[in-house]
N, C-alpha and C positions, 0 to 999 in steps of 0.2 A: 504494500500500500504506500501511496506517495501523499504526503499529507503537508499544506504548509500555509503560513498565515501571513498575508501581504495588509500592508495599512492601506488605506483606500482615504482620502482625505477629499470631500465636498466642501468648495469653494462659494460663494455666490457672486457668481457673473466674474472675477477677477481668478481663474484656473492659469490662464496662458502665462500673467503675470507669477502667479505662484513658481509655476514649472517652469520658468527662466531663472526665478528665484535661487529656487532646488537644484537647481540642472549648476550653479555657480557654486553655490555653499556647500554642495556635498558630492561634488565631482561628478554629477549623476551623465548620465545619457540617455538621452531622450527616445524612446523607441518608436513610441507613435502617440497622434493628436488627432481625435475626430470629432469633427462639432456636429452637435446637433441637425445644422444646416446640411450636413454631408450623411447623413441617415437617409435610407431609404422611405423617400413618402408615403404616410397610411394617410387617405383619403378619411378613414373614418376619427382619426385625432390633426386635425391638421396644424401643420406649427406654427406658433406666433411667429411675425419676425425679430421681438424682441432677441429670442430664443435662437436663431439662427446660427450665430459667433461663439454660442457659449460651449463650452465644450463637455461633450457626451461622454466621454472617455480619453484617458490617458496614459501612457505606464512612462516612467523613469526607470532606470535600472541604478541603482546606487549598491555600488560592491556588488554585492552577491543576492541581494534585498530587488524585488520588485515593490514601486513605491505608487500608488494609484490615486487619477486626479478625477473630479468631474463636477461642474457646475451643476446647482439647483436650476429650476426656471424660476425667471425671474416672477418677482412676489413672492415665493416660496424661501423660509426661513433657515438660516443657518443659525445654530446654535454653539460656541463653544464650549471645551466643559476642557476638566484637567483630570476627569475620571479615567481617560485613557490616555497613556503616555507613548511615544516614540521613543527608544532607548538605541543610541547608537553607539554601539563598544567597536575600540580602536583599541590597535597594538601600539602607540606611543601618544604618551602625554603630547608633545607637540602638535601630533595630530587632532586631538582630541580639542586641545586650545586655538585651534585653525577655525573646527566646525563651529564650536563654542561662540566663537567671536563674528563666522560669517552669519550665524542662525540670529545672533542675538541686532543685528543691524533691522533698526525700527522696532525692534520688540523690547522683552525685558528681563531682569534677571530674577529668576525664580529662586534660583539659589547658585551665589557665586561658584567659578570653577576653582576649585581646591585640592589638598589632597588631605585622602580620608581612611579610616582604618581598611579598606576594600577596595581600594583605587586609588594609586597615582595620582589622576586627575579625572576628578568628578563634578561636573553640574548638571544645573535647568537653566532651563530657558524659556518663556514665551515668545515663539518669533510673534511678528508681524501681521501673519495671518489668526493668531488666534491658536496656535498647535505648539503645544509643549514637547520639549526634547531634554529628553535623561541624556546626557553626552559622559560617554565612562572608559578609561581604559584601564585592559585587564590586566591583574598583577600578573597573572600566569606568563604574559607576554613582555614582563621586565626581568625577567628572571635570567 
């Protein structure tokens, strides 16, 4: 059985901005972007042209992680919460202070990056968009 758990992050109307975002901060590669407007037409739900730009789907590849985008339609609410976290573990503190630093440009600091009885270098972060990142690297990989 092949089993695996990808974050999937909904934007409202600002996805393409996010994933240039992401695609800088976290080395990602951008694998594909399909808007809405490029779906195939059902006559029986037809689409606003608000809706046309926004994007239906997304994927980044960052490391080994598939990272997933896709706008709401618009009027349709986005809600942030901190109930679910992104955790990016890196094999060196420098690195870990790279992503730290690009994540946190227009966001905020949830919890400075430090080190800690289980990390070299551990924080949060709220970027920009509203999405929290645990950034941690693993002691196993200072060893």
């Amino acid at each position: 059985m092949t089993l695996r758990l990808n974050p999937y992050l909904i934007m409202d109307g600002n996805a393409k901005e996010a994933i240039q975002f992401y695609e800088k901060a976290l080395d990602a590669r951008v694998v594909m972007v399909q808007t809405f407007g490029e779906m195939p037409a059902n006559p029986d739900f037809p689409l606003p042209e608000s809706a046309r730009d926004r994007v239906s789907h997304a994927l980044l590849k960052v490391g080994e992680t598939d990272l997933m985008f896709s706008d709401t339609f618009p009027g349709q609410p986005v809600e942030s919460s901190n109930q679910v976290q992104i955790c990016i573990m890196t094999d060196a503190p420098e690195h870990a202070k790279r992503f730290y630093e690009a994540l946190l440009e227009g966001g905020q600091v949830v919890m400075p990056l430090q080190e800690t009885f289980w990390s070299p270098a551990y924080g949060i972060v709220a970027d920009k968009y509203g999405v929290y990142w645990n950034i941690s690297t693993e002691v196993e990989a200072q060893k």
